[in-house]
C-alpha positions as CSV (number, residue, x, y, z in Angstrom):
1,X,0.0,0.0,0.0
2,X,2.2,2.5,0.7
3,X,4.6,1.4,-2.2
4,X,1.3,2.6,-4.3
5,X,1.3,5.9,-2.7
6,X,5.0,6.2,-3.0
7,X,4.5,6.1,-6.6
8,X,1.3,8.0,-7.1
9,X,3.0,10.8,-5.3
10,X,6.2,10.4,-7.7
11,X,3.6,10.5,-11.2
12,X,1.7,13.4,-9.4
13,X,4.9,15.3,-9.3
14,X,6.6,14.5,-12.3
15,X,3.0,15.8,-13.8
16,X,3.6,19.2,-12.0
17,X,7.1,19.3,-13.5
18,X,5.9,19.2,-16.9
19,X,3.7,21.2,-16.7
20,X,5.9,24.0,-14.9
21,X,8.1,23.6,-17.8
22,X,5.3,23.7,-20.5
23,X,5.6,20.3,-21.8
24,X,2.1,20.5,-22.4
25,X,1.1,23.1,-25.0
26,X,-2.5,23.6,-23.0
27,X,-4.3,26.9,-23.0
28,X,-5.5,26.4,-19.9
29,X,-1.9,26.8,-18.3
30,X,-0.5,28.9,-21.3
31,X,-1.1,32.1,-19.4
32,X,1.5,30.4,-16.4
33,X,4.4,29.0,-18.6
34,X,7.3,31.1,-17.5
35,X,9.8,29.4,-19.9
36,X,7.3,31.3,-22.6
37,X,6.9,35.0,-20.3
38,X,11.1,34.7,-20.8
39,X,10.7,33.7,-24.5
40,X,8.5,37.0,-25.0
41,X,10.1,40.0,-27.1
42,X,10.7,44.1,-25.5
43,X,8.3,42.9,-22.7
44,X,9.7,45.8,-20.7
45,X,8.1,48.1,-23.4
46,X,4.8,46.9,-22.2
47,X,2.9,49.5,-20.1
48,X,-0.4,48.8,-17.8
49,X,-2.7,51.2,-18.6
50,X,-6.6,51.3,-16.9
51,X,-9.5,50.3,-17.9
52,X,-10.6,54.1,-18.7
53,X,-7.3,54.7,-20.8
54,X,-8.1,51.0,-23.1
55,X,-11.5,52.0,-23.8
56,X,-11.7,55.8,-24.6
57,X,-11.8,56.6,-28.5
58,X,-8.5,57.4,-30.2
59,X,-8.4,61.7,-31.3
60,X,-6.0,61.9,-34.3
61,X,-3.6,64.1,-34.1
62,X,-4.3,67.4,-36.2
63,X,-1.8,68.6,-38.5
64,X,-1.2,72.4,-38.4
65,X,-2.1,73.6,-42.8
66,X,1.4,74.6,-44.1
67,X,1.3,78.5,-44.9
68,X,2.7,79.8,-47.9
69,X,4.9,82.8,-47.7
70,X,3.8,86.2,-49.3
71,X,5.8,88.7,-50.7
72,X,4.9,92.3,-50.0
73,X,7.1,93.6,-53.1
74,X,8.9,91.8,-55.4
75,X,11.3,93.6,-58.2
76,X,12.3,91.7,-61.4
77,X,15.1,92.8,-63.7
78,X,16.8,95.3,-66.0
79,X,15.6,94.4,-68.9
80,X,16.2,96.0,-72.3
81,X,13.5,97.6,-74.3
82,X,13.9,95.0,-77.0
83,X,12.9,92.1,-74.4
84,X,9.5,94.1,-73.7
85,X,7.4,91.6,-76.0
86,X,8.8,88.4,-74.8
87,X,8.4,89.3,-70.9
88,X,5.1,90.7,-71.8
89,X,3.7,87.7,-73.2
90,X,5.5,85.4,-70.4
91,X,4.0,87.8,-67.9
92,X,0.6,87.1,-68.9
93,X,0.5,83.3,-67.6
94,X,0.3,84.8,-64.3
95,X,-2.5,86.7,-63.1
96,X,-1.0,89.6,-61.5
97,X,-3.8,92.7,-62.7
98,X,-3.3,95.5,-61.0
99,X,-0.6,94.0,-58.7
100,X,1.8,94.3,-61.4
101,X,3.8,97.8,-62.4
102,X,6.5,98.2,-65.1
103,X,8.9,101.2,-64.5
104,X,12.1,102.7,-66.1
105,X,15.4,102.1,-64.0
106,X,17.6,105.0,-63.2
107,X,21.3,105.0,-63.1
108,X,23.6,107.1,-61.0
109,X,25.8,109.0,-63.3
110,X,27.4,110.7,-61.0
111,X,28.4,111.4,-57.3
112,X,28.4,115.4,-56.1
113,X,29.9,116.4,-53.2
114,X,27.8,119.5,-52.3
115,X,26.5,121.8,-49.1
116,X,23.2,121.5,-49.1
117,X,21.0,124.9,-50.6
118,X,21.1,127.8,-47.8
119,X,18.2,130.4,-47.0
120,X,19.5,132.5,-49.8
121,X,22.2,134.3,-52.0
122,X,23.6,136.2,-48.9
123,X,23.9,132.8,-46.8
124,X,25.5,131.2,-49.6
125,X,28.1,133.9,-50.2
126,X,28.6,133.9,-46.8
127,X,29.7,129.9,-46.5
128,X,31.7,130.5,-49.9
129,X,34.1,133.0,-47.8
130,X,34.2,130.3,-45.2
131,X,35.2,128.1,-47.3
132,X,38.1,130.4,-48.8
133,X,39.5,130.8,-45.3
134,X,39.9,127.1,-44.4
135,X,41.7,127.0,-47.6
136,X,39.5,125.7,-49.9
137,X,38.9,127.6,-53.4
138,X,37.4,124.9,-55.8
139,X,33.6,125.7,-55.6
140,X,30.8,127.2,-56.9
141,X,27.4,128.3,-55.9
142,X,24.4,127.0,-57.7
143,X,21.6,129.6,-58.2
144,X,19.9,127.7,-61.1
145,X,15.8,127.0,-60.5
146,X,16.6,123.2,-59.1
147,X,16.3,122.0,-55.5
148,X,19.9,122.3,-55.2
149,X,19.6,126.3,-55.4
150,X,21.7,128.2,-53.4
151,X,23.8,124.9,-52.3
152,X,27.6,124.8,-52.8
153,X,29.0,122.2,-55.1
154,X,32.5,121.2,-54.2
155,X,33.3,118.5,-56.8
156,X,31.3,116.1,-59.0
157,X,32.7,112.4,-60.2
158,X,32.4,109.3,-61.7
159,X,32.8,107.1,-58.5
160,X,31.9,107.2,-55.2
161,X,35.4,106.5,-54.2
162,X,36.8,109.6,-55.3
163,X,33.7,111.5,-53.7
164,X,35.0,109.9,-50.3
165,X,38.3,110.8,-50.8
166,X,37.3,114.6,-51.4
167,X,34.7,114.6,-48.3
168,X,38.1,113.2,-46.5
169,X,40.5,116.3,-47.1
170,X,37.0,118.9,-46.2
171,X,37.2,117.4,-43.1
172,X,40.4,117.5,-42.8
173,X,40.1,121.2,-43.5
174,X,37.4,121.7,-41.1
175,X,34.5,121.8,-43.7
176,X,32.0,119.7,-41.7
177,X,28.6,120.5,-43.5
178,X,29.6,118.7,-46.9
179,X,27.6,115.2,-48.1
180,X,27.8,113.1,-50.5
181,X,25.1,112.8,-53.1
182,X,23.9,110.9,-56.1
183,X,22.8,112.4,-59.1
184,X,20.7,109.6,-61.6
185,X,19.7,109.5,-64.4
186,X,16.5,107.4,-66.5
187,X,17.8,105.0,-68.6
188,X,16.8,102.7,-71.5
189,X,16.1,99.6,-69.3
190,X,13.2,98.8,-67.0
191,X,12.1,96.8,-64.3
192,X,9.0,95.1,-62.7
193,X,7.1,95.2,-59.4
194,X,4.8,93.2,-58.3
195,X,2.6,93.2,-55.1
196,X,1.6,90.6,-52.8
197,X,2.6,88.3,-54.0
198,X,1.8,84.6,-52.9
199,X,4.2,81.5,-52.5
200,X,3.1,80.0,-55.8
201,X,3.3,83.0,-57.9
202,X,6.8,83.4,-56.7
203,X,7.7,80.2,-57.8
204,X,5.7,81.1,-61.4
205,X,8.5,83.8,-61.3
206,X,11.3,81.8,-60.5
207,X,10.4,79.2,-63.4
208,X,9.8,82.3,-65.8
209,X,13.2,83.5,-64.5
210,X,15.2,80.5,-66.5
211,X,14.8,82.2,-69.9
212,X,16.4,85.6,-68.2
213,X,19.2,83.9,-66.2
214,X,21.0,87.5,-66.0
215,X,18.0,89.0,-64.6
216,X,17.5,89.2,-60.9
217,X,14.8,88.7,-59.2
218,X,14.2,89.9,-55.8
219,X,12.4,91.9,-52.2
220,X,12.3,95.7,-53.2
221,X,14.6,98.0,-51.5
């Protein structure tokens, strides 16, 4: 008799190691099989959450709409009156209207080294002997009907380098009132400006832009 219990007790546990070790692919046990919980794959990225949290509807996320840049003022080119046509015509694939402006370019022919106009002939004549007594003689006054009338001109020139140079030696002299201004001119060329414009039409520009590579595109000044 208690041979038969010895080896009940023997089967009973040998059944209990099997089991332990899942020898015995059961669902009933699968849930306990630790062989399988150490076979399982970034288990520590697994995260209890509550019952609340599992069962409350999933809110997309919402995606901010992209906004396209504008372009208060735009200014295209120097172009040549014998490209008028072609830009013209290329122009037109863009609806622009009244948003669009065409205007001649001026040029600065040269720089002027001046006093700026005084109330009148006396106060001009006046500065002119200043200027004699600081030792500088290479003026004159300018009483024609411009805005410059009744200034003092003190040299005129090509580039703004030798207009610095000049304003240089004034002050050297003790002439503090002189600038340096530019005189332009209109030429033969023109530009364009266009107003607000949008992200796309600046990107209608740039592709016009490939058949004037030497013309620049750009923000106004």
């Amino acid at each position: 008799m208690l041979k038969f219990i010895f080896i009940c007790l023997l089967i009973a546990n040998a059944l209990l190691f099997a089991l332990g070790r899942g020898y015995f692919a059961s669902p009933i046990f699968e849930a306990h099989q630790p062989q399988r919980l150490l076979q399982q794959q970034n288990g520590d990225h697994l995260k209890l959450i509550s019952a609340e949290m599992a069962t409350a509807p999933v809110i997309p996320d919402v995606v901010e709409p992209t906004k396209s840049e504008t372009f208060a003022c735009l200014e295209w080119g120097s172009f040549l009156t014998t490209d008028l046509n072609q830009v013209e015509a290329k122009l037109k694939a863009i609806p622009f209207g009244n948003r669009q402006a065409r205007q001649n370019v001026q040029d600065v022919a040269t720089h002027i080294v001046f006093i700026p106009p005084l109330a009148n002939k006396e106060a001009a004549d006046k500065k002119a002997l200043e200027l004699t007594h600081l030792g500088v003689h290479d003026f004159f006054i300018i009483s024609d009907q411009s805005a410059m009338r009744w200034g003092i001109s003190l040299g005129v020139f090509k580039s703004e380098d030798a207009a610095k140079q000049l304003m240089a030696t004034l002050v050297a002299k003790g002439v503090h009132s002189a600038k340096i201004g530019a005189r332009t001119v209109a030429t033969n060329k023109f530009n364009y400006v266009f107003k607000n414009v949008s992200g796309s039409e600046r990107s209608d520009l740039d592709n016009l832009k490939t058949d004037f590579p030497e013309q620049d595109l750009h923000v106004c000044k």
